[in-house]
C-alpha positions as CSV (number, residue, x, y, z in Angstrom):
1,X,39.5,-46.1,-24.5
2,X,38.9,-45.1,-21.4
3,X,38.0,-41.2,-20.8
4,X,40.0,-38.7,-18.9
5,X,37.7,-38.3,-16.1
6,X,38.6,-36.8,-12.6
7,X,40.4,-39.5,-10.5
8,X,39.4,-40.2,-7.0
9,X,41.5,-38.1,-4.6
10,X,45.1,-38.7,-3.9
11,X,44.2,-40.1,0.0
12,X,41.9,-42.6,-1.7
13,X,44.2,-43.7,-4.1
14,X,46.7,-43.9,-1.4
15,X,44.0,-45.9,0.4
16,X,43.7,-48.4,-2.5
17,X,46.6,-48.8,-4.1
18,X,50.6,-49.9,-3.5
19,X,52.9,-48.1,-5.8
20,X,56.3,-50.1,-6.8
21,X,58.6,-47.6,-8.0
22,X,60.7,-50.4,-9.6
23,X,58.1,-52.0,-11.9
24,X,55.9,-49.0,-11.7
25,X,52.9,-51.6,-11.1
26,X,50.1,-51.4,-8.5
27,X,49.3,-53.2,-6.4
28,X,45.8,-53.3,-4.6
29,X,46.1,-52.5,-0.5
30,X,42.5,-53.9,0.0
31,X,40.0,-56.3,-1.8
32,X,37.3,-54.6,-3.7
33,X,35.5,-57.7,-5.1
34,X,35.7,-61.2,-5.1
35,X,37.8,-61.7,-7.5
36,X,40.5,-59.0,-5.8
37,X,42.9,-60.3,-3.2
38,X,44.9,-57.5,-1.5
39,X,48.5,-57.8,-3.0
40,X,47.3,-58.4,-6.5
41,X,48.3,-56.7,-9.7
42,X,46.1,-53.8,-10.3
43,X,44.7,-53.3,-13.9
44,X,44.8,-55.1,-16.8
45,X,46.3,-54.2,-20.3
46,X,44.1,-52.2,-22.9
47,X,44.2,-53.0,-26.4
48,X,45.9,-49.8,-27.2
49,X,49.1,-51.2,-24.5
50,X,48.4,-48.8,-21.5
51,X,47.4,-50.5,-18.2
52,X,43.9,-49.8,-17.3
53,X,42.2,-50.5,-13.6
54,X,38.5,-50.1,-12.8
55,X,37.5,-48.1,-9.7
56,X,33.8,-48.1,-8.7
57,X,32.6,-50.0,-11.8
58,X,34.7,-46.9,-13.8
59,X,37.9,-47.4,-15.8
60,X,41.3,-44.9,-15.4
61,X,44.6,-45.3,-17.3
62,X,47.0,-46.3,-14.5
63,X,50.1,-43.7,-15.8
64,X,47.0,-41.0,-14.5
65,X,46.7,-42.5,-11.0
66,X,50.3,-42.8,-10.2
67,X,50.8,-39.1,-11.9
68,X,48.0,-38.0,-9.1
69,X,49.4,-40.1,-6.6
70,X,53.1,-38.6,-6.1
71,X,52.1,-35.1,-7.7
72,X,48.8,-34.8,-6.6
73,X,47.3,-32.7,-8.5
74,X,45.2,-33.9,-11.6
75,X,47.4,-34.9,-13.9
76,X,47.3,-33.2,-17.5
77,X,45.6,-33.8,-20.7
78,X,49.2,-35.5,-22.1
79,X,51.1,-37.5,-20.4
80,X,54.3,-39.2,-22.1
81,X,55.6,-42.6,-21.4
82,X,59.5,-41.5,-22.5
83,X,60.7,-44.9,-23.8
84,X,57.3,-45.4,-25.6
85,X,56.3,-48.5,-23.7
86,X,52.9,-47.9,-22.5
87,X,52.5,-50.5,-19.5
88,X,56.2,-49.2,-18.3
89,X,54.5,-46.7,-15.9
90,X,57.6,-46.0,-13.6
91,X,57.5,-42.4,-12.5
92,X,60.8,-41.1,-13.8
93,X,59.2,-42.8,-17.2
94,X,55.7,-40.2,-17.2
95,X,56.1,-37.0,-18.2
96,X,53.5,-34.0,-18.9
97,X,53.9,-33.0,-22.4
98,X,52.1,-30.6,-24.7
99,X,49.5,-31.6,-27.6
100,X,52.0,-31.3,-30.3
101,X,54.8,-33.0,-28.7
102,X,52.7,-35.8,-28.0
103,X,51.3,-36.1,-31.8
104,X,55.3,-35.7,-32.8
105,X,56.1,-38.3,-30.8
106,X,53.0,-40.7,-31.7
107,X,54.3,-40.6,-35.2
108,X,58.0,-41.2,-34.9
109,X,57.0,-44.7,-33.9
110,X,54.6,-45.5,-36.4
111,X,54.4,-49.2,-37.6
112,X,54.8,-50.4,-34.0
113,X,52.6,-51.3,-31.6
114,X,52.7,-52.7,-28.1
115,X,51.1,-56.4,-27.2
116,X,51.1,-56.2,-23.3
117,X,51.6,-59.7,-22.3
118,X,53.3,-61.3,-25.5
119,X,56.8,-62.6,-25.2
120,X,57.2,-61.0,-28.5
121,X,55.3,-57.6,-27.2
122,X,56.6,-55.2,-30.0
123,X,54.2,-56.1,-33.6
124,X,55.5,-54.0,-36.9
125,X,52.7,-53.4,-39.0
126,X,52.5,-51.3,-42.1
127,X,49.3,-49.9,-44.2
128,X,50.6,-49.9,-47.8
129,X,48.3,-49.6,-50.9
130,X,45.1,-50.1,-49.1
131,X,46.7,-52.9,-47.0
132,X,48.0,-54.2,-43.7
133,X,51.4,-55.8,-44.0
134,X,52.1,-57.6,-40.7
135,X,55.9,-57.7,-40.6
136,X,56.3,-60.0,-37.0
137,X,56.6,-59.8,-33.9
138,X,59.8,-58.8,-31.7
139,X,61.4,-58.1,-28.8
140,X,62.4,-54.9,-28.2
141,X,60.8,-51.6,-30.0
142,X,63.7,-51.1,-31.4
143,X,64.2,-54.3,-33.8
144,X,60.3,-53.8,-34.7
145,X,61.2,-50.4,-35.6
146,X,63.9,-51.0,-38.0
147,X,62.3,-53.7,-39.9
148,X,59.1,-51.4,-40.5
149,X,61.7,-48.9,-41.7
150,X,63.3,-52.0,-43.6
151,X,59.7,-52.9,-45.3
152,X,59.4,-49.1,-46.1
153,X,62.9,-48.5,-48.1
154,X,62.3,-52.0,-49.7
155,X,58.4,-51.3,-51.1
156,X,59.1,-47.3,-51.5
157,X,56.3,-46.4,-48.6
158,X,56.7,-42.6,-48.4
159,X,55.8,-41.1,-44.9
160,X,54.0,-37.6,-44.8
């Protein structure tokens, strides 16, 4: 995972990147290596479901540079993606949020995960008696989320 490390200024970020405020994707405004064309998709997904782009051989969450880009100050140590979708980094989406709001809010979805560029991106997975039970794959968090509730009630998992 990348660190939170200072982000190059907001005129720089301006500089590099297009913001769509309907996807909330980047878009790079110039060509930083061979293999970036101005127009592509900035970032890539991480395995934890955030978007990630490198800047001068450094990696930044994306969520952080569109937080600096329209309020440009740094953004803060928590920043909540409201629907829980990690790559859905539209701005009305991010929101600053306090440490134990964000660990409240980690652990009301627990069993499901986000695979960024599945059909299928929502996996339900459950640790029960030393174990990973992989429940399937689904389309919306939702779905995922009530069948790892499902497998819970069914095999008596109790949730601290």
């Amino acid at each position: 995972m990348p660190k939170r490390r200072i982000l190059p200024d907001v005129e720089e970020l301006h500089r590099l990147f297009r913001y769509d405020r309907e996807t909330g994707k980047l878009y790079w405004k110039i060509s930083t290596s061979n293999k970036i064309k101005v127009g592509d998709e900035a970032g890539s997904p991480h395995p934890q479901g955030y978007v990630c782009v490198m800047i001068q051989s450094k990696s930044y969450y994306v969520h952080r540079i569109i937080y600096k880009m329209f309020h440009k100050v740094e953004p803060p140590t928590y920043i909540d993606h409201i629907n829980k979708i990690k790559s859905d980094n539209r701005l009305e989406n991010l929101r600053e949020i306090g440490h134990g709001h964000n660990v409240r809010r980690s652990m009301n979805g627990k069993g499901v995960y986000v695979e960024a560029g599945r059909k299928k991106k929502y996996s339900a997975k459950v640790k029960f008696n030393g174990k990973q039970h992989r429940i399937g794959r689904f389309y919306t968090y939702e779905e995922a989320r009530q069948k790892v509730v499902d497998f819970e009630k069914e095999n008596g998992v109790i949730r601290d």
